[in-house]
N, C-alpha and C positions, 0 to 999 in steps of 0.2 A: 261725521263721525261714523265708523264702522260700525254696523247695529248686527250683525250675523250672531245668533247663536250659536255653542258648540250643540247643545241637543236637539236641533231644529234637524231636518232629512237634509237643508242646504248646508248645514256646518258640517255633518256625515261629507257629505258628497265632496265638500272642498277640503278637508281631511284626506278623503280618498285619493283625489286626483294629486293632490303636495305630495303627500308622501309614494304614489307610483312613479312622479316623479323624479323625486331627489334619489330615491331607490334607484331609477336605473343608473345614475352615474357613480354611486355607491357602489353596487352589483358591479359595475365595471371596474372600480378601481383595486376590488381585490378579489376576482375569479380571474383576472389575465396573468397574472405570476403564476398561475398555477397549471394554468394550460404554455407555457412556453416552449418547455422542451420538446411536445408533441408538434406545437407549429412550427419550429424549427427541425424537423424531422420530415413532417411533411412538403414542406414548404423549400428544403434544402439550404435553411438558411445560415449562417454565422453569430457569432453570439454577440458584431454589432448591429445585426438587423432586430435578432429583437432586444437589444437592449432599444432601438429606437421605436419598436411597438407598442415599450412602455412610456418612451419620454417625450414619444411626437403626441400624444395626447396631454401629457404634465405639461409640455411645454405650451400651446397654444389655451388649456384650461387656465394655467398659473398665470400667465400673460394676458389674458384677455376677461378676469373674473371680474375687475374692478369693472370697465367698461361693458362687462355685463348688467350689472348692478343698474348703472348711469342711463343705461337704454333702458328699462322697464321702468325706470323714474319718468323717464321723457317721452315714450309710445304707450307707454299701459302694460303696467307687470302681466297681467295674464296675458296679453297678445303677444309680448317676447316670452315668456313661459313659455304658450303654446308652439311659437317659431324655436324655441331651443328644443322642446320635445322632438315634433319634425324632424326636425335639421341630424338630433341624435341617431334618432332609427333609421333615417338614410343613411348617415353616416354607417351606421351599423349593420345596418343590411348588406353595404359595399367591405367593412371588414367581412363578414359572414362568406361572402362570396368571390373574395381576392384569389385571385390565379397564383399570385405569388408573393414577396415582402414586400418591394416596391409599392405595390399597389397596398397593400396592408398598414403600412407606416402610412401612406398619404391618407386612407380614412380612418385612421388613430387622429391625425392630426382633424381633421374635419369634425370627429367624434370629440374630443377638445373643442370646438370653438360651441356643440351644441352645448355641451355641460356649461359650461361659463354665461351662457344665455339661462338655462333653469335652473344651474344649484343656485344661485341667490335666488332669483325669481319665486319660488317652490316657500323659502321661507318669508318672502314679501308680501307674496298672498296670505296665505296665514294672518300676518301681522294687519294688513290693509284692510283684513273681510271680516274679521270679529269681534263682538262687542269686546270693550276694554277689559270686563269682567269675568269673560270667558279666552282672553287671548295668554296669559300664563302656561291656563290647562292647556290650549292648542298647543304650542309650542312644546309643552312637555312631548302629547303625545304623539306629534309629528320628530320628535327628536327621537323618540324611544321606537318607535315603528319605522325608523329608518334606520336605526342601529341595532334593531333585530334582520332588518335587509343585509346591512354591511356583514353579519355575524353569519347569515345564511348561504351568501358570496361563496366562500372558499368552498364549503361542502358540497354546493348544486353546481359551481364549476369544475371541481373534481369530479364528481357523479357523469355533467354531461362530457366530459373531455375522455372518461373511459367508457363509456357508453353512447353515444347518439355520435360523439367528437366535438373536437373545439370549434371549428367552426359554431357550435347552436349558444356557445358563451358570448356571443355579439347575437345572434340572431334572436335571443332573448328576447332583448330589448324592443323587437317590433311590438307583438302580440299586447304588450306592458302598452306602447308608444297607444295602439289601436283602441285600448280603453280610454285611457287618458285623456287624450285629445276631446273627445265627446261631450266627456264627463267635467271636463272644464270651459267647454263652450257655451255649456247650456245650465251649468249650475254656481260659476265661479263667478261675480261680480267685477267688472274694470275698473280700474285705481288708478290714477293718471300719474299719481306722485306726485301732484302739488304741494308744494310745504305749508305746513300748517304753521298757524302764527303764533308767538311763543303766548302762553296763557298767561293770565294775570298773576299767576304762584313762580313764572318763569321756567314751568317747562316748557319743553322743543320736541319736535320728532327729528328723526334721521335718517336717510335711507341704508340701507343695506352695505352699499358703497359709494353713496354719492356725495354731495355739500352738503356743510353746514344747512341746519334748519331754517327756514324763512329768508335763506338765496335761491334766487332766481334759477332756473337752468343754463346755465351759461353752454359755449360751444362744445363741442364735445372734442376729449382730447384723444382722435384718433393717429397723432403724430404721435403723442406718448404711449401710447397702446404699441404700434407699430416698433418703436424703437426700443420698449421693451423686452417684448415679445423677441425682434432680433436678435437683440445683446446676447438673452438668453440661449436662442438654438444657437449663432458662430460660436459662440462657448461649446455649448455640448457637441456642434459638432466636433470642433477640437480636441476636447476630452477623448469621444470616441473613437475617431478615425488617428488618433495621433499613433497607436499601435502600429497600423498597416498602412496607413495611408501617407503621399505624398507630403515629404516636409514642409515645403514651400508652402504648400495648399491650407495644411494642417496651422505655421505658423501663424499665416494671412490670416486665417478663420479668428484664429484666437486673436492678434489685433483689433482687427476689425470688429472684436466683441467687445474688448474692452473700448474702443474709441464711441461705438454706438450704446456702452452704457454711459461714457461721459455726457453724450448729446443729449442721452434722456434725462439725467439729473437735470441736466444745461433747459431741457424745452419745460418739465415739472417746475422751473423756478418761475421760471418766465412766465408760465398759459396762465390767464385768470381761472382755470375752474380747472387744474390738474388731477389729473387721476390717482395720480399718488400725492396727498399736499403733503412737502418735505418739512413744513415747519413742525408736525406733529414729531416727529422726533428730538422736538426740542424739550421732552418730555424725557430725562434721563430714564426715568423706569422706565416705559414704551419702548427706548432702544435698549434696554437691557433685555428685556421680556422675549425683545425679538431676538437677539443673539443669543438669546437660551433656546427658543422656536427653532430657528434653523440650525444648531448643533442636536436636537433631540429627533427633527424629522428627519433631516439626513441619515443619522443613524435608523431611524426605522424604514425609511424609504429603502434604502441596502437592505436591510437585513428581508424587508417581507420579500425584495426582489429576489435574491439570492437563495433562501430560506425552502421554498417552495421547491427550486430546482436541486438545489443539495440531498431533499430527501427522497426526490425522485431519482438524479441520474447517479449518486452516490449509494445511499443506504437503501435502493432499488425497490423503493415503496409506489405504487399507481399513483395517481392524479388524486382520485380521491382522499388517500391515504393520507397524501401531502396536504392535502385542503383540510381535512379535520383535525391535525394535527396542531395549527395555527388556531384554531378555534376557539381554546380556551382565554386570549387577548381580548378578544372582544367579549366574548360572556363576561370575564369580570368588568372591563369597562361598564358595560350597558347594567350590571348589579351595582356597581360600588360608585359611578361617577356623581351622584347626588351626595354620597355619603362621603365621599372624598371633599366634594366644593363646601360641604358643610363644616367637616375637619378643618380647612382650609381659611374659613370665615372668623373662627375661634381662635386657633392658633397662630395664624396669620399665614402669606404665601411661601417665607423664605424659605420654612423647613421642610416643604413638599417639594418643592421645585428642585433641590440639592437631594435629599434623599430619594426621591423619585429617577431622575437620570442614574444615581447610582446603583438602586435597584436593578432597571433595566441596564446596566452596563454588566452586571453580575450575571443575568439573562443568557445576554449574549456570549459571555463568556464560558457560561456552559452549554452555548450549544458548541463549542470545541469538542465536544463528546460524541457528537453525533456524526460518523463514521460507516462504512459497512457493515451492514447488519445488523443497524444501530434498535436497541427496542424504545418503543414508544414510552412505556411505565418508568425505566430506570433511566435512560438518556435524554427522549423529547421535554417529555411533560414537567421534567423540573425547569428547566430553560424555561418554556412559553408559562411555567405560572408564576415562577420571581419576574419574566419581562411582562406581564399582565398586570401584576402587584405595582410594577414600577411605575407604568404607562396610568394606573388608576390613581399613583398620589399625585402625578404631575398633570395632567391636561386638566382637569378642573379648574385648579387654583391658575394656572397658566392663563386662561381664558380669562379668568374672575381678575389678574392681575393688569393684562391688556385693556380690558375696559376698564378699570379704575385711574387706569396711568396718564389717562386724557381728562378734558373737558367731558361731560354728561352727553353734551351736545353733537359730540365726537367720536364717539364710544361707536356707531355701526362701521366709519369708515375704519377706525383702530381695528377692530375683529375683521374687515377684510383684508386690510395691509397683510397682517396676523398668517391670518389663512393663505394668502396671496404666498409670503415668502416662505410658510410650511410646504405646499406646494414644489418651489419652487429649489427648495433646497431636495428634497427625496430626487429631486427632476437631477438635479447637479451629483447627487450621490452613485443615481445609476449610471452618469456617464464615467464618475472619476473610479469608481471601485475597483471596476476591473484593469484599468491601467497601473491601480497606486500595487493592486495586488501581484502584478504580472500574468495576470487570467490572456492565457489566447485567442484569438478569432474560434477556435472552435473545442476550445475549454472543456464545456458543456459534455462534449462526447466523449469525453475520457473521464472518467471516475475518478484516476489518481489525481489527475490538473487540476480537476478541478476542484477537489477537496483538498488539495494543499492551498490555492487561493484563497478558496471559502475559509479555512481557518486563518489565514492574514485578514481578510475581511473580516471576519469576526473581534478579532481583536483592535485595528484599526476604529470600527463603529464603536468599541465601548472605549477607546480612547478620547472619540466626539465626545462618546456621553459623560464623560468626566468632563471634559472641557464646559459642559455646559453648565454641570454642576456649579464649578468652581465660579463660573460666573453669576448664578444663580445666586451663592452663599455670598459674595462679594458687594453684591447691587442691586437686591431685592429687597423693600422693606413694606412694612405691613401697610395700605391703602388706611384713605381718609374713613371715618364709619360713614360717612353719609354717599361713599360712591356708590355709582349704576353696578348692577351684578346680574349675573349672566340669568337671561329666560333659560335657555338649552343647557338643563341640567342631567341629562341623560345623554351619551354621545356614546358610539361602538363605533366611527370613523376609525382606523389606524393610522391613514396617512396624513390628516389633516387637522388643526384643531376646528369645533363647532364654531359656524357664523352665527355674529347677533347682528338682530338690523333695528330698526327705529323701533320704537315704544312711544305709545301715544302721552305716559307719565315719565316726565324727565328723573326723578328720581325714587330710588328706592329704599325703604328704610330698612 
């Protein structure tokens, strides 16, 4: 049993190194919208190179998170921690210093595979190294200190992309990496992930993203990792390249996406220890939960994508300007997301989940206003605090819903499925936005283009966000009183909902 206290200098110190971790792929996931149009300016790029800056890192993160999880159960969460930190700051050190896009998209993609090794990892520790009694508070405070990270993203990436330049928004990450590492070698405890045996009351733990409690480690499923992971990029590349690029090529891509997502369902049915087990959708809520997840991330995955460069190459605001402007999404998240799962608890999920996307589709719909010239008081700031209002009555209850929709026993792998196709959907948004919109290869550089798209985009995402509503009000109903409820009650993520992983007490009252 994990005996670590939080007030001890070693609970300090494993606090420390979690949260400088999960921080940095947080920090990355929303200061690079913000620096885009400057790396495409200097980098001479087109607006599908970095639409792939952002989705060659979504795509190998979204694709490879579960099989993140699976190896820190079977090596030792903090030795793949450590190896996903690493892995990151190289990764990032070779964004930092890319000659060109080419080289830039291939360590995005690199930079993806370290986040998938630490963002679970980061909350395993936590969970693995603290006494039972003090592991709630951790979790809070490792949630809350990483969503004060996510909230600081847009402003310090704005800051350095006009000042230092965007390269220093990947090069961040070393100096972070350079702490870290030390600080989890020598004060973080190894955790092998062996399952612990259900107790005599009949609770279980669970990993993060792995099996069921008290099974064995079976082989690992790097066929379905692979074949996911694929489905995913020929799709996007198809999305992206279908503007300009050869039809043939373009059509092939897209086949050959969908034939290697069949293969994947096809190998997940088949593997004894699948990285995704398809039978958990045999939980009607679970797949409703999730097709309300992938209509609400989608839309936000657009909208942060987009949003960032509208008010720089449109309404001719800096970097900065752009990045604080967004800021007020996360402040209410990281204030209200306790008080929202509480709402949620009471009232039940259905009516946050429906009014929530509707909120945020209201959001988005006024930032139609935001134009040349546009002022921050009368055009920005009502958009981003109705889309903040909305994002704070749904991701709570969304999460709390997820984990209720399963077995107790079930509940870590549900929350990464969860996270997995939030992910994975913002990844599918940046590539389709700009072809459903008729955005050009080089959009971006023209003010008028591209503000006539962004406002099809706009309207477009809140058309999601109804859809998901409508699903939400149709197929959501209030949880048993006796299910599991989310530790990460505090979340400022935008693109993602909060991972839960195993809990030493299977259930919650």
């Amino acid at each position: 049993m994990p005996d670590v206290r939080l007030a001890s200098p070693q609970g300090k110190w494993i606090l420390l190194t979690t949260v400088l971790g999960s921080s940095m792929a947080l920090l990355d996931s929303t200061v690079v919208n913000v620096a885009l149009p400057r790396i495409g300016r200097d980098l001479d790029a087109d607006l599908a190179a970095l639409q792939w800056t952002v989705n060659a890192y979504l795509l190998t993160l979204a694709g490879l998170i579960l099989l993140g999880g699976s190896l820190g159960d079977h090596y030792g969460r903090r030795k793949v921690f450590v190896v996903g930190v690493v892995w990151f700051a190289v990764a990032s050190l070779l964004c930092g210093i890319a000659p060109n896009a080419g080289v830039l998209v291939a360590a995005r993609a690199l930079q993806g595979v370290g986040g998938a090794l630490l963002t679970p990892g980061s909350l395993a520790l936590i969970q693995a190294s603290f006494h039972p009694a003090d592991r709630g508070r951790a979790v809070g405070l490792w949630s809350g200190f990483g969503g004060m990270g996510a909230a600081v993203g847009p402003f310090l990436g704005g800051w350095l992309v006009d000042g230092p330049g965007w390269r220093w928004v990947f090069l961040l990450n070393v100096p972070l990496a350079v702490v870290c590492v030390p600080v989890a070698l020598r004060h973080v405890p190894e955790s092998d992930g062996r399952p612990v045996r259900p107790s005599a009351t009949g609770s279980a733990t669970e990993s993060v993203t792995g099996g069921a409690a008290g099974r064995p480690h079976g082989r690992f499923d790097v066929l379905g990792a692979f074949l996911g992971a694929l489905a995913l990029a020929l799709v996007t590349y198809a999305l992206i390249e279908a503007r300009s690029g050869p039809v043939g090529v373009v059509t092939g891509a897209a086949v050959a996406g969908l034939v290697a997502g069949v293969a994947f369902v096809a190998v997940e049915r088949r593997h004894p220890d699948p990285m995704l087990p398809l039978d958990i959708f045999a939980s009607r809520q679970f797949t409703a939960v999730n097709l309300v997840t992938l209509c609400v991330y989608a839309a936000f995955g657009g909208f942060f994508f987009l949003s960032a460069v509208q008010l720089q190459v449109v309404a001719g605001w800096s970097a900065l300007g752009a990045g604080t402007a967004l800021l007020p999404t996360t402040v209410l998240m990281l204030l209200l997301s306790a008080r929202s799962g509480e709402l949620a608890e009471h009232i039940g999920p259905r009516i946050p989940l429906t009014v929530g996307p509707l909120l945020c589709a209201a959001g988005m719909l006024l930032m139609l206003r935001v134009g040349p010239g546009a002022s921050y008081a009368a055009d920005v700031l009502p958009a981003v605090l109705v889309l903040g209002f909305g994002m704070v009555a749904l991701v709570a209850p969304l999460t709390a819903t997820v984990l209720a929709s399963v077995d107790v026993a079930r509940a870590g792998v549900a929350s990464g499925v969860n996270n997995a196709a939030a992910r994975a959907a913002g990844l599918v948004a940046v590539a389709a936005l700009p072809l459903l919109t008729g955005m050009s290869s080089e959009a971006y550089r023209s003010a008028t283009a591209f503000d006539e798209a962004f406002q099809r985009a706009m309207v477009l995402c809140a058309g999601v966000l109804v859809v998901g509503a409508v699903v939400a009000f149709t197929t959501v109903r209030r949880p048993a009183p006796d299910c599991r409820r989310p530790e990460c009650r505090t979340h400022g993520s935008v693109l993602a909902p909060p991972l839960e992983g195993e809990r030493t007490k299977g259930r919650l009252s």
